[in-house]
C-alpha positions as a printed Julia matrix, in Angstrom:
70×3 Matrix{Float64}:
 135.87  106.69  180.25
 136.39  110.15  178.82
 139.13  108.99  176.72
 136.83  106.1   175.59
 134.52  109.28  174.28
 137.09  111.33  172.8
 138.45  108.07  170.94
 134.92  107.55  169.85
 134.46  111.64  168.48
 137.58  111.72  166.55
 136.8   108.6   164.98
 133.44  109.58  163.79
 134.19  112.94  162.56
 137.88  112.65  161.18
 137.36  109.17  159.31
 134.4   109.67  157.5
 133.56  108.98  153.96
 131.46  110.62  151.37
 127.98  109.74  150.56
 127.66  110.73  147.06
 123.69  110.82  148.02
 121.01  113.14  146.23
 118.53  114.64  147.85
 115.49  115.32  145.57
 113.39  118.89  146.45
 110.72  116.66  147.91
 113.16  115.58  150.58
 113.15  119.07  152.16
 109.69  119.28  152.14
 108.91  115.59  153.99
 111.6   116.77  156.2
 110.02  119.73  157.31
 106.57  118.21  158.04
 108.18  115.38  160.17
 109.69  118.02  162.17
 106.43  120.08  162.15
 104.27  117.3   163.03
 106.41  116.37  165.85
 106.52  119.59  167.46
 102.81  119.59  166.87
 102.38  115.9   168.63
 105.18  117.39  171.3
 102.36  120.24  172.4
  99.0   118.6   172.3
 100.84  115.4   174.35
 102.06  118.15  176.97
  98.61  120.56  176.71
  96.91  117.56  177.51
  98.79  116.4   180.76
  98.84  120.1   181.79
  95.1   119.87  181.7
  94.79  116.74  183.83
  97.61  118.48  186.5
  95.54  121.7   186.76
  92.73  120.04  187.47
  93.98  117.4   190.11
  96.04  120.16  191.67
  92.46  122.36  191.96
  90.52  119.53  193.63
  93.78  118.86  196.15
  93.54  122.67  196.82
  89.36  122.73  196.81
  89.84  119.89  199.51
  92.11  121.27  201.73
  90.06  124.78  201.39
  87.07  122.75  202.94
  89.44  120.95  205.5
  90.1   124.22  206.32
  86.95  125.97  207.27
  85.5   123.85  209.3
């Protein structure tokens, strides 16, 4: 398997060709706000799961605080 891989490596990397491709200065740009915009989906997906786990784990704690005193 791991020769399978290294096969695989020096075959991408060693026997490449060129692209002759332009990149515009507008490319940068849209670049940069996909990246942006994904870290910025990344954080409000995981804020809003942390929110829903901090507030399960207080009503498992609240419960067993109750169990507890009586």
């Amino acid at each position: 398997m791991k020769k399978y891989i290294i096969n695989t490596a020096v075959l991408f990397f060693f026997l490449n060709s060129n692209a002759y491709a332009y990149l515009d200065p507008g490319s940068g740009s849209i670049i940069l706000q996909a990246i942006l915009g994904f870290i910025a989906a990344s954080l409000a997906t995981i804020s809003f799961y942390w929110s829903k786990l901090k507030t399960f784990l207080n009503k498992l704690l609240k419960k067993n605080k109750k169990s507890e005193r009586n």
